[in-house]
C-alpha positions in Angstrom: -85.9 22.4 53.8 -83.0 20.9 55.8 -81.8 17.5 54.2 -79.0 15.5 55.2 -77.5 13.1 52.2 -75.7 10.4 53.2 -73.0 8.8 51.3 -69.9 6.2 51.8 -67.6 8.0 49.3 -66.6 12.3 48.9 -64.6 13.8 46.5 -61.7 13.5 45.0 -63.5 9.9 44.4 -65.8 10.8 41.9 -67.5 7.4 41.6 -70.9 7.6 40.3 -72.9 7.3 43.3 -70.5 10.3 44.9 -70.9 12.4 42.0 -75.2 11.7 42.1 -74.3 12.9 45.8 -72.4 16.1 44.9 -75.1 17.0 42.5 -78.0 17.1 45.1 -76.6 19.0 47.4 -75.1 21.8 44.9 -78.1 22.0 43.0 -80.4 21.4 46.3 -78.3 24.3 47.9 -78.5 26.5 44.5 -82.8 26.0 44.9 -82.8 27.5 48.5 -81.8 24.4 50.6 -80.0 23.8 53.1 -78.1 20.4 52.2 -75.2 18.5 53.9 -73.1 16.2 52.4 -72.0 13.9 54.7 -69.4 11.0 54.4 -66.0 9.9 55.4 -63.3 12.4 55.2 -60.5 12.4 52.4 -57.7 14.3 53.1 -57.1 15.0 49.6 -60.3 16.3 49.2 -60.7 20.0 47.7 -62.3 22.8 49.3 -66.0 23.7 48.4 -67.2 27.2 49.4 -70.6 26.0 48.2 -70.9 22.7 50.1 -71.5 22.1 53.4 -70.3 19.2 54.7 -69.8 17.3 58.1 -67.0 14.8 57.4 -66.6 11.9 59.5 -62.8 10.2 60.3 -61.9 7.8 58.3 -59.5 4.6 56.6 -58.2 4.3 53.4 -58.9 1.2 51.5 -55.4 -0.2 50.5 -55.7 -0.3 46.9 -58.8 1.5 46.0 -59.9 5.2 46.1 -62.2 4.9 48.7 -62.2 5.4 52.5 -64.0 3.9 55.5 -66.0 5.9 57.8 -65.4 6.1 61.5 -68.6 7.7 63.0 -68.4 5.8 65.9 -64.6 7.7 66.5 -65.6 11.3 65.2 -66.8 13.6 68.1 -66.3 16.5 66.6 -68.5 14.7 63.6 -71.1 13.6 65.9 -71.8 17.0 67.5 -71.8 18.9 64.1 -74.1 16.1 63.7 -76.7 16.5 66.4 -76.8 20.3 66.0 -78.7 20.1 62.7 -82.2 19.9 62.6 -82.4 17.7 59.5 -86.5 17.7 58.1 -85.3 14.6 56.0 -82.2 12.4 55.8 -81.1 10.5 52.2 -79.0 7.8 52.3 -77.6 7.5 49.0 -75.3 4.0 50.0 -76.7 1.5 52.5 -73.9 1.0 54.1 -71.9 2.9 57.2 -73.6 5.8 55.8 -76.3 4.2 55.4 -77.2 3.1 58.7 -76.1 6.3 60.0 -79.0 8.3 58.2 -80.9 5.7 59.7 -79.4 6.0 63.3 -80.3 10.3 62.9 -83.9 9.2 60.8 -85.0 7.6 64.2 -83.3 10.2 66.4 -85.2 13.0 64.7 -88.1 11.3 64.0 -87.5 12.2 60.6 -88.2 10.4 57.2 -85.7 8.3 55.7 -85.2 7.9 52.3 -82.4 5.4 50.2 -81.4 5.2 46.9 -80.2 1.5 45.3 -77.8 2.3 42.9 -75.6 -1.0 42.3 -75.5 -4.3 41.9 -74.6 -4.7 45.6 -74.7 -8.7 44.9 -72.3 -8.5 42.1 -69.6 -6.7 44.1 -69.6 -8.8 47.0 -69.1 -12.0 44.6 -66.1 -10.7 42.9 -64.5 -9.3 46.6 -65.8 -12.9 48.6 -66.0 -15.9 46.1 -68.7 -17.4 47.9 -72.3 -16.9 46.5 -73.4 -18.1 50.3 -71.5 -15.4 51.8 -73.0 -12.7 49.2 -76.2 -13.7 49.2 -76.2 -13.3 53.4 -74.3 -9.8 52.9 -77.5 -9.0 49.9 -80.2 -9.8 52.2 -78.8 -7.6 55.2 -79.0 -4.7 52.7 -82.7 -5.9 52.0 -83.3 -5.7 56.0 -82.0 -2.1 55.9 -83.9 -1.0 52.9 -86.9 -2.4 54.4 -86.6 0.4 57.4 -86.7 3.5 55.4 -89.5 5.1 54.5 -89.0 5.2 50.5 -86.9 3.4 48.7 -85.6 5.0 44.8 -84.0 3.6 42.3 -82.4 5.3 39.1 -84.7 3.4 36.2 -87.0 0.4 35.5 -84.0 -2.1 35.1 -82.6 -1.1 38.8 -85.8 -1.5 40.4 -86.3 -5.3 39.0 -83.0 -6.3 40.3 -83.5 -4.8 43.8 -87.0 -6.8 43.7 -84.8 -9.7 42.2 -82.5 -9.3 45.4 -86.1 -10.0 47.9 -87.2 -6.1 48.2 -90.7 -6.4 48.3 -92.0 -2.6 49.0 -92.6 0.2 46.9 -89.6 1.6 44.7 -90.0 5.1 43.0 -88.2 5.8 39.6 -86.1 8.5 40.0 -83.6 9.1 37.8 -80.3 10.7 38.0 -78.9 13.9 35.8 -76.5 15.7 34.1 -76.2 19.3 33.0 -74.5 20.9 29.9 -71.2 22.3 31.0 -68.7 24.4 29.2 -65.3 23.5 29.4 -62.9 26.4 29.9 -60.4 26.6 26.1 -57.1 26.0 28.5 -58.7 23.1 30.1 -59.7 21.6 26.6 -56.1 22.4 24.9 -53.8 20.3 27.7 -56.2 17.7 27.3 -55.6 17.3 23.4 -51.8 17.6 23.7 -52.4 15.0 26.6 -54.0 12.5 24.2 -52.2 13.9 21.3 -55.6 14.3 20.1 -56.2 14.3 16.4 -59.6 14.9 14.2 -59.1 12.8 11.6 -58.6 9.6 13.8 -62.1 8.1 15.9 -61.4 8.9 19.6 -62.9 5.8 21.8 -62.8 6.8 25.2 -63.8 4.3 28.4 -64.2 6.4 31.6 -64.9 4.4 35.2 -63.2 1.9 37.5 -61.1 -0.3 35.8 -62.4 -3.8 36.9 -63.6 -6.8 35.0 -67.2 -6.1 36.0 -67.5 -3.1 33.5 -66.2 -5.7 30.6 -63.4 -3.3 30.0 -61.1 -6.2 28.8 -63.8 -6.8 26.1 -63.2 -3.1 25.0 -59.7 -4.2 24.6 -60.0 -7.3 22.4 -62.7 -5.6 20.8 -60.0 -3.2 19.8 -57.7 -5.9 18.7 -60.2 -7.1 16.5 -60.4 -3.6 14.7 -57.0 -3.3 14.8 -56.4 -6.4 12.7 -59.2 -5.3 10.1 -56.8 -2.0 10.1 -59.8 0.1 11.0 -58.4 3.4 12.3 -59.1 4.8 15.8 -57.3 5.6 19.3 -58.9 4.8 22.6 -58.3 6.4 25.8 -59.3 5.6 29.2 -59.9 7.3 32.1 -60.0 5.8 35.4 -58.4 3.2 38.0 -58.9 0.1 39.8 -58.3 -3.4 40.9 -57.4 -4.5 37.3 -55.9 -1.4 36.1 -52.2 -3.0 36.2 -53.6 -6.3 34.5 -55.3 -4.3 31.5 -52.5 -2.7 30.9 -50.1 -5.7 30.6 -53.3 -7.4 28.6 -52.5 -4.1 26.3 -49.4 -4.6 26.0 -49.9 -8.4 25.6 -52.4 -7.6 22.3 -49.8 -5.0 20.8 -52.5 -2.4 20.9 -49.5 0.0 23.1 -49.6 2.4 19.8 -53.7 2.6 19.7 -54.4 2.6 23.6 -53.7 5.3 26.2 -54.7 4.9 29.8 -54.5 8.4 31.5 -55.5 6.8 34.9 -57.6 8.4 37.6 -59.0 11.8 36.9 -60.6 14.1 39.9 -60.7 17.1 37.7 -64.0 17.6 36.7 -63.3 19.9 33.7 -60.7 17.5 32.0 -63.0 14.7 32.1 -65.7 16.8 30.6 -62.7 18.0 27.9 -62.5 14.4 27.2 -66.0 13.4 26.4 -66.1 16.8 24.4 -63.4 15.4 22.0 -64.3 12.0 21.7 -66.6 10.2 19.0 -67.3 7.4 20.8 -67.6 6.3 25.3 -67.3 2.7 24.7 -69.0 0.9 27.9 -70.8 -2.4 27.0 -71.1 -3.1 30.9 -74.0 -5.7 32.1 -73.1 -4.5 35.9 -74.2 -0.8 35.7 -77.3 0.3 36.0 -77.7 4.2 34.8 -74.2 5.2 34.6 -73.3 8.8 35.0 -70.7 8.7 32.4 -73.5 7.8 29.4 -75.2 11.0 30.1 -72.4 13.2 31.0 -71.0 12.0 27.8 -74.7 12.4 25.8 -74.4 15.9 27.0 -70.9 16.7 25.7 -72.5 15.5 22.4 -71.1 12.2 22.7 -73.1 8.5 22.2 -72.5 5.6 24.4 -71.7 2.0 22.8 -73.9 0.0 25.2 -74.9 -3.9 25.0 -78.2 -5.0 24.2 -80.6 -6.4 27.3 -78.0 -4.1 29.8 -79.6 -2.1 32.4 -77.4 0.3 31.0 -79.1 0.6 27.6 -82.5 1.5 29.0 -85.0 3.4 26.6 -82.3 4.1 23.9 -82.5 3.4 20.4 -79.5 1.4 18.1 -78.6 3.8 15.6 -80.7 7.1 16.6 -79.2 7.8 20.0 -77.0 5.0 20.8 -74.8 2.4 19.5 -76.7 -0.7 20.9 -74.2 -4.4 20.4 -75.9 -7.0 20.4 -74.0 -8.8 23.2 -70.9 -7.9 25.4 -69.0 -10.3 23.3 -65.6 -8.4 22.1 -66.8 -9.5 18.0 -70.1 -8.0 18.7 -68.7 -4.9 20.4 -66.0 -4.4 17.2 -68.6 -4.8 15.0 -71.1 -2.4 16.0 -68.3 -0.1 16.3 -66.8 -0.5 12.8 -70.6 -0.1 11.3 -71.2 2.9 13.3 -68.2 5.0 12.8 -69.9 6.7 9.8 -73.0 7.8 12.2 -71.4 8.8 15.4 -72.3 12.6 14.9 -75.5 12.3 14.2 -75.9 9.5 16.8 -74.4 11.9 19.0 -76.3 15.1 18.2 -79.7 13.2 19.1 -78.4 12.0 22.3 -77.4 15.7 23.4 -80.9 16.1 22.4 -82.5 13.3 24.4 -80.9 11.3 27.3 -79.2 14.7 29.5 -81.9 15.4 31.8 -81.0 18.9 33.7 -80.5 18.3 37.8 -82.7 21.4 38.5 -85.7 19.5 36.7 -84.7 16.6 38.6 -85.1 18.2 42.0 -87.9 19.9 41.3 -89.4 16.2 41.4 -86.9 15.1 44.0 -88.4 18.4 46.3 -91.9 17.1 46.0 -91.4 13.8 47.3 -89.6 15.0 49.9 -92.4 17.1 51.0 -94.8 14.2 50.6 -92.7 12.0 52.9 -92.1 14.8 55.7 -95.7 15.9 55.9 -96.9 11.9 55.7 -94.2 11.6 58.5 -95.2 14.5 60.6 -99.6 13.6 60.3 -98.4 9.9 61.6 -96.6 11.5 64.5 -99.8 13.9 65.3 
C-alpha cells in the first residue's frame, strides 16, 4: 500500500500532531508500506534514512517553530509529487497540507482520509480576538472535512467537539500511540546533570508549547502554593512558545527561580524520553488538548499525568489508579491534588505503564484495515 500523509509541520518541530505523523510513516514503512511524509521543509531538519519524504518550500513563522508551506512555488516538490502513485492520501492537518491531499485525492481518484486533532476554534481566538472571525475560519475547516472520505478523531471527547464545531458525518475513533523506548545510559546521565536531578526531591516536569492555552501559568502558581506550604519538589519544563518569555518573568515574579527550571525547546527525542524516565510527576491540567502525546509517552516511561477533571485530556482514566485527576484547572485544585498524591505517584505510575501506552504497530494494524475498506469502497464506486 502506497499512502501519502500529509501534514503542516516536520521535524525538528515535534508538536504532537508532527510526531502522530512521524509515527505512521516509520511504523507504516517498518509493516511493508510504502509511506511519505509530506510537509513544508525545515532546513534544520535531520536526516532520516528510514523516511521518505517529499518536502515542499517553505516560511518560517517569526516567533514560532513552525513553517509555511509553498506548494504552489515547489516544482521540484510538485513533480516528486505527481510521480507517486498514492492508493490513499491522509491528511493529518486541514490546512495547506490539508487541501493539498485533497488537491492529489481528486487527481488520483484516490480516497481521502483527515484526522481532527485540535481545537482549531480555540487557536484562532487566541491568534484573532474576534469570535466572528473564528467562527468563519472553524466552519471553512468544516467545509474541508466535509470533502474527504472519512473523517478520525483521536477519542470520544475529540469527536464531540468536532460535531460541536457543525461536522455532521461519520467520525471513526482512532487513537494515537506510543511505544516503550529505551533510553541510551549517556543520554539519561547529561540529562540528570542538566536538571541536577536528585531522587530524594519529586521531579514535576511540563513538556509542550508554552502558551496560556495549556494552563501552564496555573502549573506555576500551583507551584507557589506548595512552595509556601514548604512541600518539597523541582519542576522542569520542556518546551517553547508565545509565552515562554512571560512565564519566565511570572517565575521569577513568584520567587519560584530556585524550584523551576525551564530547559526550553527540545528536538532530541531521546532526552525528552530521559526526562519523563526521571520524573514523578508530567503536570498538564490543560482543557485545550485533546489526547496529548506527552500523557502517554510519559505513561510509558512509567510516569502519571496530573490532568483536570471533565478535560478531554483525562479521557477513560481513573483518579488515584492511573492518574492524578484535579478536580478543576484551578492552581489550589492542581496543588492540592499534587501534595495528596506525592505518596502514590509510583504506584500511580506503574498502572499507567500498564494501561494507557497503546503500541503503534497495534494501532496500524487497525489503521491498515480501514484503509483497505476505504480504497476498495473507493475503487467498486468508480467501477
Amino acid at each position: 500500500m502506497i499512502v501519502g500523509q500529509f501534514c503542516d509541520s516536520y521535524p525538528p518541530t515535534l508538536d504532537g500532531v508532527a510526531r502522530v505523523t512521524f509515527s505512521y510513516c516509520e511504523t507504516l514503512g517498518k509493516m511493508g508500506h510504502a509511506a511519505y511524509y509530506i510537509a513544508p521543509k525545515n532546513p534544520d531538519a535531520p536526516e532520516y534514512p528510514f523516511l521518505n519524504t517529499i518536502l515542499s518550500p517553505g516560511v518560517k513563522i517569526p516567533t514560532e517553530q513552525w513553517h509555511v508551506g509553498l506548494p504552489a512555488f515547489g516544482f521540484k516538490y510538485r513533480k516528486n509529487l505527481k510521480e507517486i502513485p498514492f492508493d490513499i492520501v491522509h491528511a493529518q492537518s486541514p490546512f495547506i497540507a490539508g487541501h493539498e491531499a485533497l488537491r492529489i485525492a481528486k487527481k488520483l481518484n484516490v480516497p481521502l482520509v483527515s484526522t481532527f486533532h485540535s481545537k482549531y476554534y480555540d487557536d484562532f481566538l487566541q491568534r484573532t480576538h474576534s469570535k466572528k472571525i473564528s467562527q468563519l475560519l472553524t466552519n471553512n475547516l468544516i467545509e474541508f472535512y466535509n470533502r474527504c472520505d472519512a473523517v478520525w478523531a483521536v477519542n470520544d471527547g475529540t469527536a464531540n467537539v468536532l460535531r460541536e464545531y457543525g461536522f455532521g458525518g461519520k467520525i471513526t475513533v482512532m487513537e494515537n500511540g506510543t511505544d516503550l523506548e529505551e533510553v541510551p545510559p549517556k543520554t539519561l546521565e547529561r540529562m540528570k546533570l542538566r536538571i541536577k536531578y536528585s531522587k530524594n526531591i519529586p521531579l514535576l516536569i511540563f513538556v509542550g508549547r508554552h502558551n496560556k492555552q495549556k494552563n501552564i501559568q496555573g502549573v506555576l502558581e500551583s507551584c507557589k502554593i506548595l512552595k509556601d506550604r514548604n512541600v518539597d519538589f523541582r519542576l522542569v519544563t520542556a518546551g517553547d512558545g508565545p509565552d515562554f518569555d512571560k512565564l519566565v518573568k511570572l517565575c521569577y515574579k513568584l520567587d519560584l527561580d530556585d524550584k523551576v527550571q525551564f530547559l526550553g525547546h527540545i528536538d532530541d527525542r531521546a532526552e525528552i524520553m530521559a526526562l519523563y524516565s526521571l520524573a514523578d510527576l508530567l503536570v498538564f491540567p490543560s482543557l485545550y488538548d485533546n489526547a496529548p502525546m506527552v500523557l502517554r509517552e510519559a505513561a510509558a516511561m512509567g510516569t502519571p499525568g496530573l490532568l483536570v477533571s471533565g478535560s478531554t485530556s483525562a479521557e477513560n482514566l481513573v483518579d488515584g489508579k492511573n492518574a492524578l485527576i484535579a478536580a478543576n484547572d484551578s492552581p489550589e485544585a492542581i496543588a492540592g491534588r499534587i501534595q495528596n498524591g506525592l505518596t502514590i505517584l509510583k504506584e500511580v505510575g506503574a498502572n499507567a505503564q500498564k494501561t494507557i501506552p497503546v503500541s503503534w504497530d497495534r494501532i496500524m494494524e487497525k489503521v491498515i484495515d480501514e484503509y483497505t475498506a476505504l480504497i476498495r469502497e473507493k475503487q467498486s464506486r468508480i467501477r
